[in-house]
C-alpha positions in Angstrom: -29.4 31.4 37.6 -27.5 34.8 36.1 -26.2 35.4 32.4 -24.5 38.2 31.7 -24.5 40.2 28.1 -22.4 42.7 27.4 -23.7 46.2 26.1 -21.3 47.7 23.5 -21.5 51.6 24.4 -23.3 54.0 26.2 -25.3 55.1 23.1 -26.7 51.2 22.7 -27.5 50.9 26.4 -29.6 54.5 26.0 -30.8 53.3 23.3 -31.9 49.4 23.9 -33.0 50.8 27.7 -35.2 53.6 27.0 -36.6 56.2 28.1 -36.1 55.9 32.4 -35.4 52.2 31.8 -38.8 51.7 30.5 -37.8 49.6 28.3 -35.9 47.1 30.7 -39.2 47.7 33.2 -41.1 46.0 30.3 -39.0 43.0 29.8 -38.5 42.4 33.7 -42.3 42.3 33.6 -43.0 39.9 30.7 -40.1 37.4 31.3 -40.3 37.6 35.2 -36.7 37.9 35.0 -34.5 40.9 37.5 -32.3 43.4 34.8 -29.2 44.9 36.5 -27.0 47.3 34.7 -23.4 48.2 35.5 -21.2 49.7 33.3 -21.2 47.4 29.6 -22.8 44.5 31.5 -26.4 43.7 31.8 -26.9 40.8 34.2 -29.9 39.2 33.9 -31.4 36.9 36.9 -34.0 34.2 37.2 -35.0 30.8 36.0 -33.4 29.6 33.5 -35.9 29.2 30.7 -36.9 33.1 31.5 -33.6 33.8 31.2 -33.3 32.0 27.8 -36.0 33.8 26.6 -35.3 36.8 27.5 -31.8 36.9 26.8 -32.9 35.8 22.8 -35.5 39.3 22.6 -32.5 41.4 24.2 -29.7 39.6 22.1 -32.4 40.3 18.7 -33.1 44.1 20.1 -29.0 44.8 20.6 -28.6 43.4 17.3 -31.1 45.9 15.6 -29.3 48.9 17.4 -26.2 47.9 16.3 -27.5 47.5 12.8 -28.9 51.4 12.6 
């Protein structure tokens, strides 16, 4: 399964990535999910529940960026 979430500028995906992805390294990790991003568009694959999961941390962590 794939979801796709879009990433609003290049100063949120620096941000909400870290530094040298480390950031999306961790969450691949922990969720057992695959991270891919292109452009505004972070494609997330795996099972569906680990996608769901994950998907709710990174749409919580995009939020708080966005907030700042």
């Amino acid at each position: 399964m794939e979801k796709v979430i879009r990433i609003g500028s290049n100063q949120e995906a620096q941000a909400f990535c870290g530094l040298h992805d480390a950031n999306l390294k961790i969450i691949e990790k922990e969720f057992r999910v695959k991270l891919n991003l292109r452009g505004d568009r972070l494609k997330l694959s795996g099972t569906s529940l680990n996608i769901r999961k994950a998907a709710d941390l990174i749409d919580y962590l995009l939020n708080s960026i966005r907030l700042r």
